[in-house]
N, C-alpha and C positions, 0 to 999 in steps of 0.2 A: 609459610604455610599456604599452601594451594587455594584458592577462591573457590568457596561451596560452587555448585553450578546445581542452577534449578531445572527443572525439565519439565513443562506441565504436558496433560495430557488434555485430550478431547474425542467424542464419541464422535465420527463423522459418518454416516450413512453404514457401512459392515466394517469397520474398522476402528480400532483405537489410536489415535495419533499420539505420538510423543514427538516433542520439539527438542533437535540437540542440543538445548540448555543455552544456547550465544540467543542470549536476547534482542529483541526486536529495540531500537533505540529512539526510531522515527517517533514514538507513541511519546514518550516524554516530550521531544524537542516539540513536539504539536501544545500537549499540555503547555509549557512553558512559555511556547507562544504566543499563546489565548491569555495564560494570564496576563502576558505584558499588554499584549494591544488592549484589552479590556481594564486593563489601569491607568492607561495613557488615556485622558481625560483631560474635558476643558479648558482652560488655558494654557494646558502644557501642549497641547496640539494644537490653539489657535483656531480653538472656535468655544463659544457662549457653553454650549452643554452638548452632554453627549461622548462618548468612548470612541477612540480607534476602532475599537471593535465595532461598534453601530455605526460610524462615519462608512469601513471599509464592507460590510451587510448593504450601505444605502446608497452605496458609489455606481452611478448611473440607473437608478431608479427614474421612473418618472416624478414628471410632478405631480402631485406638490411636492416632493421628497428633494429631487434634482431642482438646480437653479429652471426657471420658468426657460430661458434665452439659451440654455446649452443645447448645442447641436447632438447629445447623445440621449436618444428618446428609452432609452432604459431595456436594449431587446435583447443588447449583451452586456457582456462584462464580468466580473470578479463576484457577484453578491449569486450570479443565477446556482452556482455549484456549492456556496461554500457552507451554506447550510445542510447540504447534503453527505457533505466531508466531514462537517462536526460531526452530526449525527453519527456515520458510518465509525470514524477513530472513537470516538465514546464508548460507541457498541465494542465493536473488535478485539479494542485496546492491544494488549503486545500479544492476542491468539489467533486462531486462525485465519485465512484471508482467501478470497474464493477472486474467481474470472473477475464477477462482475463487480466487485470492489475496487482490482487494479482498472480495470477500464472506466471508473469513477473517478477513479487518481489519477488516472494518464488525462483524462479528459480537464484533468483541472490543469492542467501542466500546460497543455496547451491554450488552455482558454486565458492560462498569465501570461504564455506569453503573448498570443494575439494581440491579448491587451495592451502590453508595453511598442508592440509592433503598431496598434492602430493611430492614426493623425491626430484625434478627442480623446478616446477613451483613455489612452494611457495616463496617469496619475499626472505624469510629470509635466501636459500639454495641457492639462484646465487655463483656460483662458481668461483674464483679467484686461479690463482697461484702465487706465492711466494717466493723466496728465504729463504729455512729454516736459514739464516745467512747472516746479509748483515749490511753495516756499517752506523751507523745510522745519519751522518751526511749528506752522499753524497750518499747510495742506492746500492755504489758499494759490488760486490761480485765473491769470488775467483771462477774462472774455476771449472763448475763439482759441486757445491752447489747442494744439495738436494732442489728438492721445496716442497712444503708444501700446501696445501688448504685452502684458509681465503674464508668466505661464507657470506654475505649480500649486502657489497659493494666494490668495488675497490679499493677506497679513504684513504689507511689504513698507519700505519706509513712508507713502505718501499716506495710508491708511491709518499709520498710526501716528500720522504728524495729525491729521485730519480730526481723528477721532479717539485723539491720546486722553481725556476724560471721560469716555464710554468705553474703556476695552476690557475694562472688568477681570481685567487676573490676566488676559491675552497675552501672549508670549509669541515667539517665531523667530525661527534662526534663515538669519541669509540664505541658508543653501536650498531653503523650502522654496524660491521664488529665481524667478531667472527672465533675462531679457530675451532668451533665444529657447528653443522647441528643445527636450528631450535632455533638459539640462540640470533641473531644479531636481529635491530629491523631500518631496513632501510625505508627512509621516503615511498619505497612506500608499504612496510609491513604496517607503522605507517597510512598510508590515507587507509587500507582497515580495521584495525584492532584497530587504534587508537595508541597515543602515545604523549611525547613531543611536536611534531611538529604539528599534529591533533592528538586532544583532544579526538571526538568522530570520532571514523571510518564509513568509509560506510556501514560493515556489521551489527551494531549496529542501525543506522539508518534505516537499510532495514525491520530487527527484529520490531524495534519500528513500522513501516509504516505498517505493517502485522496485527500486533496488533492491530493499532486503526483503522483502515480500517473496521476490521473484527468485533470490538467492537460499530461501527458510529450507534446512533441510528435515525431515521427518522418517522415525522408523514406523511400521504399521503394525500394528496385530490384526489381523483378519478373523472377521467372525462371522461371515456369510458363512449360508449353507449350500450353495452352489457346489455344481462340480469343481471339481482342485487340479483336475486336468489341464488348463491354461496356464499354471505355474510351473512346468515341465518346461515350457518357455525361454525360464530363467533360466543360467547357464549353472548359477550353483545350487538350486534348488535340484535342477534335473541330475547333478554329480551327486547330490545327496542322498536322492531316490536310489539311483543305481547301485550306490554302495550299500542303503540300508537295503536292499532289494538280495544283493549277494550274501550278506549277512547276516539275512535274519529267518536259514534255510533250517526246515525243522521237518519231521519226518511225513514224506509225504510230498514235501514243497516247499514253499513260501510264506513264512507266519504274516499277515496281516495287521495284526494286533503289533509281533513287534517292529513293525517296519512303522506304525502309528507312532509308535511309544519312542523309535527312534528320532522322529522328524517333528513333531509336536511341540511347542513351545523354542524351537531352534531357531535363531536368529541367520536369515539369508541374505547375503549384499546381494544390491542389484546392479552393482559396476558401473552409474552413469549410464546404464543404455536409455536412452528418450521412447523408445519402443516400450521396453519392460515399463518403464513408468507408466506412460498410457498405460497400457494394458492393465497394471495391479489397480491405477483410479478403477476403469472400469468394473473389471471383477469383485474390486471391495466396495462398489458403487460412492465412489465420493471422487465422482467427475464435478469440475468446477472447483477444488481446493488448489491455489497454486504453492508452488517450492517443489521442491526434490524429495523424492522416496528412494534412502540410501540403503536399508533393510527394510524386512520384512518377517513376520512370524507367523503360524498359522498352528492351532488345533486341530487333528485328526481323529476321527474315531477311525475305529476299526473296517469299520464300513467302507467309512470313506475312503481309508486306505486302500481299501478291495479296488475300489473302482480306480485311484489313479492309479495304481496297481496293474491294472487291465490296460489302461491305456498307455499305459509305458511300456509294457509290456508288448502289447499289438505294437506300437509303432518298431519296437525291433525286432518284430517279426518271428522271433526265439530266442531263450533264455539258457544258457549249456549251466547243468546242475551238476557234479562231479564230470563225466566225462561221457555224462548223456543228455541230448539233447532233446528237450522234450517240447511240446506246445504251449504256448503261456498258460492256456485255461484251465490244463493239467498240473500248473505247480503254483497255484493258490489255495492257501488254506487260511482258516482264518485266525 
């Protein structure tokens, strides 16, 4: 049996949106996100208190927040957007999505990756010192040791040979902690980039949201009251005109009413053209929604008909009504 398909609708500026039912998917993978990083808690991530999720909020804050001695004073990084991202996918959730929300999300796209790109910031480069030699029972080491640099986490074997009666539930896997740059894969490298811990990262989600956002396709109903002349435009709305134009010849002329009553609640492709789409945002004033308008539909009164009527009419300069050809203004009627 065929899978129901939902299609919600939304009122956006002169128009009614309906969405072709293929749901937006990015909005779960986010939810499902959130909860993991925000369960992923204290000793399972290798610190006293505190969530992934608040770790990855407070990663390159200043201090007091950030280590006192870290060379990242808190001006970028992963925390400045991403409360701005929760909030936005909360609001949105799988409906509509305008300019300034994708350029919210592209901006977070880049600002992970910069991150992963920068020498400090990136998760994977937090900096640790070491004792190049230390005993690995009890942490101890002789006077004058060389130290050494470990980069991802703190939590590494000398820490908890050191302070294996204070770690209070602390846990860490090898791969959190590395002797070399760009190597280790600490849970909050793992919640922006994905891993073990999270599966799909946030920048991966962000990617995907971009994508389908950018791909939503929508039919409209038009409920401005503007002139309807700009939709002549359209290659089948203006075949539609001319046919109900030929059609709906009543004595005297040209019925108005039923050339309304033909075109009115009729559903018109707009074929891909990038043209026509601009143009119906504008006319149905819901400039700034992004996706595709694959149809469209429109109410006419009689009136209205009149007038795009007139103006189809003028632009072909004369309309031949049996085998006489008369002036447009002449074969209107209403």
């Amino acid at each position: 049996m065929p899978k129901k398909v939902t299609k919600k609708t939304q009122k956006v500026g002169d128009a009614i949106l309906e969405d072709s039912g293929v749901p937006i998917s990015f909005y779960n993978d986010y939810v499902e996100w959130k909860r993991t990083v925000s369960s992923l808690k204290g000793g399972a991530i290798g610190v006293l208190r505190g969530s992934l999720w608040t770790a990855l909020t407070n990663h390159v804050k200043p201090p007091p927040i950030a280590r006192p001695k870290s060379p990242n004073k808190g001006q970028t990084g992963a925390y400045i957007e991403l409360d701005k991202i929760d909030a936005l996918i909360l609001k949105r959730r799988d409906g509509i999505y305008f300019e300034e929300d994708a350029e919210l999300l592209e901006t977070a796209i880049n600002d992970i990756e910069d991150l992963k790109d920068h020498p400090s910031l990136n998760p994977q480069n937090i900096m640790f010192n070491r004792p190049a030699r230390f005993n690995k029972k009890t942490g101890a080491y002789p006077k004058g040791t060389k130290k050494v640099k470990i980069y991802g986490h703190y939590l590494d074997e000398y820490f908890k040979a050191k302070h294996k009666n204070k770690l209070n539930g602390r846990t860490s896997d090898p791969s959190w902690y590395n002797s070399k740059k760009d190597t280790a894969t600490p849970p909050i490298y793992q919640a922006l980039f994905g891993g073990d811990l999270v599966t799909v990262g946030l920048l991966e989600i962000m990617e995907k949201a971009v994508e389908e956002i950018d791909n939503r396709d929508y039919s409209i109903e038009i409920t401005t009251s503007k002139p309807a002349k700009y939709l002549t435009e359209i290659t089948s709305f203006r075949q539609a005109l001319g046919k109900a134009i030929s059609t709906s010849k009543s004595e005297g002329g040209v019925s108005a009413s039923k050339v309304a009553s033909k075109l009115s609640g009729r559903s018109f492709e707009v074929g891909g053209n990038q043209k026509a789409v601009n143009m119906l945002k504008r006319y149905a004033n819901m400039q700034g929604v992004v996706g595709n308008i694959t149809s469209f539909s429109i109410v006419l009164t009689p009136a209205k008909a009149k007038t795009l009527m007139q103006y189809y009419m003028k632009s072909n300069m004369s309309v031949k009504t049996r085998t006489i050809t008369k002036s447009w203004r002449d074969l209107l009627v209403n």
